[in-house]
PAPA-405506 format. One record per atom (N, C-alpha, C, O): residue in three letters; x, y, z. Coordinates in steps of 0.05 Angstrom, whole numbers, padded with zeros to 5 digits, always signed. Layout:
PAPA-405506
alaXYZ...
This chain:
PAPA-405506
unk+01801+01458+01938unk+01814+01474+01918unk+01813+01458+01892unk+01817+01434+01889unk+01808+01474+01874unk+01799+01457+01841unk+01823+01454+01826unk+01832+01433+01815unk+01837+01486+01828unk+01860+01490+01807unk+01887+01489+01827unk+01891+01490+01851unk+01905+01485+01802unk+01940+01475+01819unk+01953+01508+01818unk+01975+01512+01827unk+01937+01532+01805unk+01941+01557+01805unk+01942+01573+01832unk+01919+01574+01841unk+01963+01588+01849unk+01955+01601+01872unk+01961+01635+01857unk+01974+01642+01838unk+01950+01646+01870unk+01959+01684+01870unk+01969+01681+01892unk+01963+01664+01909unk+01993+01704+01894unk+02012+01711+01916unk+02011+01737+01909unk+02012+01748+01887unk+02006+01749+01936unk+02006+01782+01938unk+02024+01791+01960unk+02043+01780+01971unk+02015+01814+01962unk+02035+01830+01981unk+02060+01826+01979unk+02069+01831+02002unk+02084+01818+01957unk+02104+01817+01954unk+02120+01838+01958unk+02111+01861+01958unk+02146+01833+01963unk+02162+01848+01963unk+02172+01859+01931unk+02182+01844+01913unk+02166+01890+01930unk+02179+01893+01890unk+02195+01883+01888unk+02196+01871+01866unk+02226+01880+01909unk+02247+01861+01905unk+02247+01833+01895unk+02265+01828+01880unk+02234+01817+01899unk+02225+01793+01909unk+02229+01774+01872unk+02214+01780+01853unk+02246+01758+01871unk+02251+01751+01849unk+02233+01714+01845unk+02228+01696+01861unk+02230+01717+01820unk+02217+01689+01812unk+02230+01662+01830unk+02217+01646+01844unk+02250+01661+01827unk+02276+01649+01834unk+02265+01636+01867unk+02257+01614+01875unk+02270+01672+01886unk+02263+01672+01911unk+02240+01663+01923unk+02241+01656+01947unk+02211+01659+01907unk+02191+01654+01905unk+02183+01623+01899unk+02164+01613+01911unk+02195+01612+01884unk+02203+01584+01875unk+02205+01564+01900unk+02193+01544+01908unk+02227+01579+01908unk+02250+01561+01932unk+02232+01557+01950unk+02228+01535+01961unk+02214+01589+01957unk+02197+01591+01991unk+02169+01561+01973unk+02169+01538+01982unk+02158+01568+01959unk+02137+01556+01951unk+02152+01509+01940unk+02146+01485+01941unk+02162+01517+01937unk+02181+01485+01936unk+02185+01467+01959unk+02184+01442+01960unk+02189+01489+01981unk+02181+01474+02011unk+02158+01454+02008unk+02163+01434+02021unk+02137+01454+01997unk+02113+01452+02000unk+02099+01437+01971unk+02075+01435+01965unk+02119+01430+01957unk+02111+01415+01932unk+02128+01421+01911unk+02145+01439+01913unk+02124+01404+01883unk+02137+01410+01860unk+02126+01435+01847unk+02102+01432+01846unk+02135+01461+01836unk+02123+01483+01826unk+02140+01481+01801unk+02163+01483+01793unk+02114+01476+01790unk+02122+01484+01753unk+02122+01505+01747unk+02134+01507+01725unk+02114+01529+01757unk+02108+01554+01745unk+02110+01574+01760unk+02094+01576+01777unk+02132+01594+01757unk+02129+01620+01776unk+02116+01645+01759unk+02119+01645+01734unk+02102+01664+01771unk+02101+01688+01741unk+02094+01709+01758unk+02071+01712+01767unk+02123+01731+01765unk+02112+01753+01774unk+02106+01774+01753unk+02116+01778+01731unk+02086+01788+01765unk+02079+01816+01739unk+02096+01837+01749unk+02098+01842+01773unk+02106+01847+01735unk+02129+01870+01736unk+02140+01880+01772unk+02151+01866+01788unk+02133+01904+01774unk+02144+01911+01798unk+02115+01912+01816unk+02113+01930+01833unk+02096+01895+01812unk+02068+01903+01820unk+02063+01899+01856unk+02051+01911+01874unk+02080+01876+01852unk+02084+01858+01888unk+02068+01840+01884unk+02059+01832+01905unk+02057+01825+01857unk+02037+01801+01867unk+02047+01788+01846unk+02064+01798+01831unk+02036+01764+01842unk+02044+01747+01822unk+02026+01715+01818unk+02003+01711+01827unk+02044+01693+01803unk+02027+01677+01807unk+02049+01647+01808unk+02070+01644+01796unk+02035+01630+01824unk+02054+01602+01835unk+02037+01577+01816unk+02013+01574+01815unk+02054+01565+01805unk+02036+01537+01789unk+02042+01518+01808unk+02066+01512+01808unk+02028+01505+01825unk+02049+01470+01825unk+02034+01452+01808unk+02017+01456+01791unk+02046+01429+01817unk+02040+01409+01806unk+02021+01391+01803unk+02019+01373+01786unk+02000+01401+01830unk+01972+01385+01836unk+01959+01406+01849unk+01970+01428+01853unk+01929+01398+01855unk+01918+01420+01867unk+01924+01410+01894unk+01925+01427+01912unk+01929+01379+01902unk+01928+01381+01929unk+01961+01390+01939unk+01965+01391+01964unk+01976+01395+01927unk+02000+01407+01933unk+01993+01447+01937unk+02001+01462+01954unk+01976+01452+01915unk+01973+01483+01913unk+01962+01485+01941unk+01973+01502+01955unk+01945+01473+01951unk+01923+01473+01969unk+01942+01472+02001unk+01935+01487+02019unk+01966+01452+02005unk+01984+01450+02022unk+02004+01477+02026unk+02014+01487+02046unk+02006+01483+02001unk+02028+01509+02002unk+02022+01534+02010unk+02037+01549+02022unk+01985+01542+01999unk+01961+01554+02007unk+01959+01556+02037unk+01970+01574+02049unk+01947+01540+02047unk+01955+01528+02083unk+01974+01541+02099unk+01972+01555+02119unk+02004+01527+02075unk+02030+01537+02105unk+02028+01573+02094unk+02020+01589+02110unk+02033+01579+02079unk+02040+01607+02069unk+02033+01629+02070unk+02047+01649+02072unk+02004+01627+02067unk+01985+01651+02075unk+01984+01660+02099unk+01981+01648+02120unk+01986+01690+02093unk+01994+01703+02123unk+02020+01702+02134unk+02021+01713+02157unk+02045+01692+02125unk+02073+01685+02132unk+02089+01707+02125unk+02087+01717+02103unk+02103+01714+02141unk+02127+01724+02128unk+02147+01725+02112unk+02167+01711+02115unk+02145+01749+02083unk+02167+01739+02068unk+02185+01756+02052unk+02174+01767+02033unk+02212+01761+02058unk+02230+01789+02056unk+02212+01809+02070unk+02205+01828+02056unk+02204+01808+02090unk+02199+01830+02119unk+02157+01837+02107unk+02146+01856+02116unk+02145+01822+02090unk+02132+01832+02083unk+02098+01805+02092unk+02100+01827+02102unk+02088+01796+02094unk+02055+01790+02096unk+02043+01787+02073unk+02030+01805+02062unk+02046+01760+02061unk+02051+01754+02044unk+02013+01745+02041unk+01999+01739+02061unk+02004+01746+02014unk+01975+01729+02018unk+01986+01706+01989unk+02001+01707+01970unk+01967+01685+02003unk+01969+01666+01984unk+01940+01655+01976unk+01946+01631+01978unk+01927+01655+01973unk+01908+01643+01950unk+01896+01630+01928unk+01913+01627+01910unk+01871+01619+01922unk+01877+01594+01889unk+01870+01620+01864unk+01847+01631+01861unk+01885+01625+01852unk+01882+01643+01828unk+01845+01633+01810unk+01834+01612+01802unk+01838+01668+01812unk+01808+01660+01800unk+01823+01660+01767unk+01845+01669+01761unk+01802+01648+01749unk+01810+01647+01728unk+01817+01673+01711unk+01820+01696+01722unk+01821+01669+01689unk+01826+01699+01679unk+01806+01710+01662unk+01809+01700+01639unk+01791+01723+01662unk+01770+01741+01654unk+01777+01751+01624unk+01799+01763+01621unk+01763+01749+01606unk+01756+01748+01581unk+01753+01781+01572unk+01732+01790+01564unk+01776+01795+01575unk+01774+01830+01566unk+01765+01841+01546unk+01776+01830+01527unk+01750+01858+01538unk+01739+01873+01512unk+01765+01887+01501unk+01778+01903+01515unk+01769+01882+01482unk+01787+01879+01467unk+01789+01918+01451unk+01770+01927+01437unk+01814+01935+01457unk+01812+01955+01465unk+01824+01964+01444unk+01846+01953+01441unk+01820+01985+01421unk+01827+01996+01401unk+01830+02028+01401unk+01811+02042+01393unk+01853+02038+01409unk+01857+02063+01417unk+01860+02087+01398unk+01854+02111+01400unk+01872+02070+01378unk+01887+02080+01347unk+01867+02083+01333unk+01872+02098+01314unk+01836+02074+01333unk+01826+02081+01307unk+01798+02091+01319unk+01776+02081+01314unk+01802+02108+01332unk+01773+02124+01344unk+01760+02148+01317unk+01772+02164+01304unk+01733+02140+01316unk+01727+02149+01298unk+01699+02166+01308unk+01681+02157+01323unk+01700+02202+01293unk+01687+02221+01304unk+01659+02225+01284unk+01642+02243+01290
């Protein structure tokens, strides 16, 4: 594993930063929680990759608030075409 970045999916919509922290802290120091809205996935920072890579390991596939949780190393973020809705011209 390269990056200290994991993706976490299959969340529970309940499922708070907080709650996510605690389960993923088992397993190393986490600098960074970031869920996206009510989507069910989100993203875990720690502190090293060989900690992301340990937490990766125990987590994936685990149960978490009744749900099957995936854990993974976050691909980077992709460079979007930049979207201008307001000034379409006929």
């Amino acid at each position: 594993m390269q990056g200290s970045k994991l993706y976490v999916g299959n969340l529970s919509y309940s499922a708070t930063e907080e709650q996510v922290e605690k389960l993923f802290a088992e397993h190393g120091q986490v600098t960074q929680v970031n869920l996206i809205g009510n989507k069910g996935f989100g993203f875990v920072e720690m502190s090293s990759a060989e900690e992301a890579e340990k937490a990766k390991e125990a987590l994936n596939g685990t149960s978490f608030s009744g749900r099957t949780i995936i854990v993974d190393e976050a691909r980077p973020q992709r460079d979007r075409p930049q979207r201008n809705f307001g000034n379409k011209r006929y």
